[in-house]
C-alpha positions as CSV (number, residue, x, y, z in Angstrom):
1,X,11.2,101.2,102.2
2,X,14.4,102.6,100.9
3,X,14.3,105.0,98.3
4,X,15.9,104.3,95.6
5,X,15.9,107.9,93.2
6,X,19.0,108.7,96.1
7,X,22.6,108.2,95.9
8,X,25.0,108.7,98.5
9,X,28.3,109.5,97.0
10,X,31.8,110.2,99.0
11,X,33.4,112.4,96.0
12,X,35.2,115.6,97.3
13,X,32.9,118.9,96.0
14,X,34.1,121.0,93.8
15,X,33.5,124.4,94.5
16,X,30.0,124.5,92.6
17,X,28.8,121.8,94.5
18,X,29.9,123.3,97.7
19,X,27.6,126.3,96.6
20,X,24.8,123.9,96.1
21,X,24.9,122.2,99.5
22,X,25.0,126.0,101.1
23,X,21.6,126.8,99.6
24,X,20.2,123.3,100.3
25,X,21.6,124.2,103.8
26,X,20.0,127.7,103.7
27,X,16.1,126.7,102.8
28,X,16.8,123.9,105.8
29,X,18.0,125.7,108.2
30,X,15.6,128.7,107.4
31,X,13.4,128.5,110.6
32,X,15.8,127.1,112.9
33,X,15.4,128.7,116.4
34,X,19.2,129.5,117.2
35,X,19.6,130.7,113.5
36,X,15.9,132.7,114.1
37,X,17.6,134.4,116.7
38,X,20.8,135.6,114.9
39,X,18.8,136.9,112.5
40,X,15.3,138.3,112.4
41,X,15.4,139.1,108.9
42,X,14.9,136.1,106.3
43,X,17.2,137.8,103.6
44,X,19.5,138.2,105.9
45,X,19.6,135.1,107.3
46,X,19.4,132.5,104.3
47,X,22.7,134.8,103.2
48,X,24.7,133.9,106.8
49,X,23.3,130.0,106.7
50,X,25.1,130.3,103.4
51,X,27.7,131.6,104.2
52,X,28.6,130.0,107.3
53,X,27.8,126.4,106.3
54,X,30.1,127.2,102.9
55,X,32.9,127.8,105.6
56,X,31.6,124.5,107.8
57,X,32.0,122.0,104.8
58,X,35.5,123.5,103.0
59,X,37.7,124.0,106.2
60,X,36.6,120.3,108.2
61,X,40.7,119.5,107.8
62,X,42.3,116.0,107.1
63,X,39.9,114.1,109.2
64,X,36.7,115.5,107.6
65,X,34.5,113.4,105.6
66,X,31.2,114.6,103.3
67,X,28.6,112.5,102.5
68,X,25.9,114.0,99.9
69,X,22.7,112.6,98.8
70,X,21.8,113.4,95.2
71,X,18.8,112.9,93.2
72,X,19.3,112.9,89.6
73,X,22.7,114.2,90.2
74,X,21.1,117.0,91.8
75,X,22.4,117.7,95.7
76,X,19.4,117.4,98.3
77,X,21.1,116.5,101.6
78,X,24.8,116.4,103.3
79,X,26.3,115.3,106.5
80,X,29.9,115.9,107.4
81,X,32.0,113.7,110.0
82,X,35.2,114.0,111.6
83,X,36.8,111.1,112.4
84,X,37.9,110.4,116.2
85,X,40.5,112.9,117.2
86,X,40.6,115.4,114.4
87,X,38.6,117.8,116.5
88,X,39.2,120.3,117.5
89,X,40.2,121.4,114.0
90,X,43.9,122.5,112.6
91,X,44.1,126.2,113.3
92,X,44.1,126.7,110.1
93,X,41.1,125.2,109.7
94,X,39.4,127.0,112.8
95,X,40.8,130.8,111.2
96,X,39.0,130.2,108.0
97,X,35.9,128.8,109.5
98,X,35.9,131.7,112.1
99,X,36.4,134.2,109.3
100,X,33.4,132.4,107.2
101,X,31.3,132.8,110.6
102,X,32.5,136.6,111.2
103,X,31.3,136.8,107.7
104,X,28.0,135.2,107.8
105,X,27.1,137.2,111.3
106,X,28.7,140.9,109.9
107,X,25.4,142.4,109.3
108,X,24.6,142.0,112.8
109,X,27.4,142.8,115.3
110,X,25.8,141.0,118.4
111,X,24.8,138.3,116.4
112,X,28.6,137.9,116.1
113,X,29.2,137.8,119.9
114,X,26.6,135.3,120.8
115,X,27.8,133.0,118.2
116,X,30.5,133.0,119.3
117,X,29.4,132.3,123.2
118,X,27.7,129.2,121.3
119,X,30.9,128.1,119.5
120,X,33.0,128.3,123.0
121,X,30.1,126.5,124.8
122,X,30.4,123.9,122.1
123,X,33.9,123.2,122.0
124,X,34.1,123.1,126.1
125,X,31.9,120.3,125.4
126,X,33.1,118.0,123.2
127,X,34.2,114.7,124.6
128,X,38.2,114.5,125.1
129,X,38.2,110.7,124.1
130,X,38.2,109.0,120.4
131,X,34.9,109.9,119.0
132,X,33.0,110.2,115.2
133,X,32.0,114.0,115.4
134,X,28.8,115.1,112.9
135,X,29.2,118.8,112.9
136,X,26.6,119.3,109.8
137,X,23.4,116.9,109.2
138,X,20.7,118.6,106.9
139,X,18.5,117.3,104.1
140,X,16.4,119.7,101.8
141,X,12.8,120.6,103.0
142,X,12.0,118.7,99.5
143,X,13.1,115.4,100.8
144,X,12.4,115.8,104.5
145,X,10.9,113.1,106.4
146,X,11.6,110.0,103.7
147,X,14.8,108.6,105.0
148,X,16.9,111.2,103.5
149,X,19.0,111.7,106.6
150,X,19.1,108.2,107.6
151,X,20.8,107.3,104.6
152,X,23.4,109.8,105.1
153,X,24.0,108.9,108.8
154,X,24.5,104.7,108.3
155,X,27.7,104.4,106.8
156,X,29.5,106.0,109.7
157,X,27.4,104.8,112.1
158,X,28.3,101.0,110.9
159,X,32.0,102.2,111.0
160,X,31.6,103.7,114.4
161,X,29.8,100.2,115.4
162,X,32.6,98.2,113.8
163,X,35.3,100.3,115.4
164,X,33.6,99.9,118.8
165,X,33.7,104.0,119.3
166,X,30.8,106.5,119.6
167,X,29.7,109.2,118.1
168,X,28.9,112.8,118.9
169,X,26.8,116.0,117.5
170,X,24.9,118.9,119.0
171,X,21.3,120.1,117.7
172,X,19.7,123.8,118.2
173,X,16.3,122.4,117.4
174,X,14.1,120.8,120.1
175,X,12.0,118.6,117.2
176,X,15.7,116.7,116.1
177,X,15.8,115.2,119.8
178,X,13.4,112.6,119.0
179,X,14.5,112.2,115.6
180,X,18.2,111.1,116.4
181,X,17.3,109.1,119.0
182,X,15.5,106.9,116.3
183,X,19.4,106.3,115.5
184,X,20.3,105.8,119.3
185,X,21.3,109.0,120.5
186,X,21.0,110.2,123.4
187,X,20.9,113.7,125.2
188,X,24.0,114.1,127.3
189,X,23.7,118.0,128.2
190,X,21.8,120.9,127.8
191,X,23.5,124.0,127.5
192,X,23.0,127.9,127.4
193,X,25.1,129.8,126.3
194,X,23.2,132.8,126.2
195,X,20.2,133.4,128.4
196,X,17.8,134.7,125.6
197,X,18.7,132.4,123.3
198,X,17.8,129.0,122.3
199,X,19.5,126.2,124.5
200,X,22.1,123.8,122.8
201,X,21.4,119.9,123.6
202,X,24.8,117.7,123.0
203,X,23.8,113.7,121.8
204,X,26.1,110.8,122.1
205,X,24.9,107.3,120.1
206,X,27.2,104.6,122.1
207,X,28.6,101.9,119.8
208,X,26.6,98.7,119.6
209,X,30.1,97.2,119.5
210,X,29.6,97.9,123.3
């Protein structure tokens, strides 16, 4: 059953909400294995998330979309989508999110250089042709597990349906495979970047148009 406390809502953030989808961001992403491995230290690490996902969701450039799920006005998830052929990013777009990512990862030098093995690996990757990208999924641990994401994921997956084109994101996590192939996805690679680190798994949901 749908819940119905949740709003989706397509307004642009302002600066404080921005903030507030960081920290939601941060407590999700908390015990994320490639995150983990940046960063040992929790402290440390809900900081970077912060930081870095701050960076993610203000520099998406003219083909970026937010969607934000709010209960009582209050943000508790967010997914942001680039439409087909925005990516890669302006290069404006891709200085400021690098310098939000230097910025997130200064603490810890190497941290720095296997992100950015990751963020190379990733953008090899990515599927030349017209495609809905979803760069950033995530839903406070509050919420979790009661269709949260879901909600956040169907209007562009009915406009990627209507449009006849697919769409595209990459998960860190193991335990998201099954969850977005609930959706359709489905594993195209595996990659690994870095030998000690967690692998990167890219998923591709074909259009039903199809």
């Amino acid at each position: 059953m749908a819940r119905t406390d949740i709003e989706i809502s397509t307004a642009p953030l302002s600066d404080l909400e921005v903030e507030q989808a960081a920290v939601v961001a941060a407590r999700a992403f908390q015990n994320d294995p490639f995150f983990v491995h940046l960063t040992a230290k929790p402290m440390l690490r809900s900081r970077g998330l912060a930081l870095f996902v701050r960076a993610t969701l203000k520099n998406l450039g003219p083909g970026g979309h937010i969607y934000t799920a709010r209960r009582q006005g209050e943000i508790v998830g967010v997914a942001a989508w680039v439409e087909p052929e925005k990516y890669p990013y302006p290069a404006k777009e891709q200085v400021k999110q690098m310098l939000g990512s230097a910025r997130a990862m200064a603490p810890r030098p190497m941290s720095l250089l296997t992100g950015l093995k990751y963020i190379t690996a990733i953008e090899k990757a990515h599927p030349h042709e017209p495609i809905w990208y979803l760069p950033l999924l995530v839903v406070d641990p509050s919420v979790q597990r009661s269709g949260v994401g879901g909600m956040l994921l169907a209007p562009t997956l009915e406009l990627s349906d209507e449009q006849g084109l697919d769409t595209y994101l990459e998960t860190q996590n193991e335990d998201n495979l099954a969850y977005y192939g609930r959706f359709g996805y489905e594993v195209i690679e595996v990659l690994r970047p870095v030998p000690s680190g967690p692998p990167l798994w890219t998923l591709r949901r074909a259009s039903k148009a199809r």
